[in-house]
N, C-alpha and C positions, 0 to 999 in steps of 0.2 A: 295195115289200117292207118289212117293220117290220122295226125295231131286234133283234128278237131272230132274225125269220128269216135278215140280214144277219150276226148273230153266229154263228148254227147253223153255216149254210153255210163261216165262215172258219177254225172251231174243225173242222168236219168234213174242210178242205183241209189244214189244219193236221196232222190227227191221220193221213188217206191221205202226206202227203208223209214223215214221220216213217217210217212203214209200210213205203213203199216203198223208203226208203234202208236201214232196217235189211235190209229180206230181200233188198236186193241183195246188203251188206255180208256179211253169213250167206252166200249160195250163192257169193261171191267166198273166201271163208274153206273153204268145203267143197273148193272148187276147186285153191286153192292152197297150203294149208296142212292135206292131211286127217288127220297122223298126228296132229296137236294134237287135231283136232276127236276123232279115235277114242278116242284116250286119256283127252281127257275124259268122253267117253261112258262108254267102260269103265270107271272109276273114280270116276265120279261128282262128279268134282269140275271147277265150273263155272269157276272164277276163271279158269285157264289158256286156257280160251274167251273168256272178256269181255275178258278181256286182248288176245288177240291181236283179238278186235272193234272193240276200240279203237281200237288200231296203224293196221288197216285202214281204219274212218274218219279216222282222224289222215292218215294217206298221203292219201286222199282232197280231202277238203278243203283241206290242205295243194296238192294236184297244181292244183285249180280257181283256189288264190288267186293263183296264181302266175299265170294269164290274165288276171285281171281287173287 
């Protein structure tokens, strides 16, 4: 395999793992915290979502390091 198709492939793994933690993150968020998620909806204002997406990954990664 060449150099770039080596590259494609890692930047493609790269960019599904990114993918798949945010949209767990999101339906964990939907899940457990919905009056945030509504409110932002309804209001249109995103920050009080990124925020608490944040929390949620922070808790996350935060819960994993503590294994290793």
């Amino acid at each position: 395999m060449s150099t770039i198709g080596r590259i494609s492939v890692s930047l493609f793994t790269v960019v599904a793992v990114i993918s798949i933690v945010l949209a767990a993150a999101v339906i964990w968020l939907f899940l457990t915290q919905p009056v945030t998620v509504a409110n932002a909806v309804n209001d249109g204002e995103i920050s009080p979502l990124v925020r608490s997406l944040g929390s949620v990954l922070y808790n996350a990664f935060a819960g994993i390091l503590k294994y290793l």
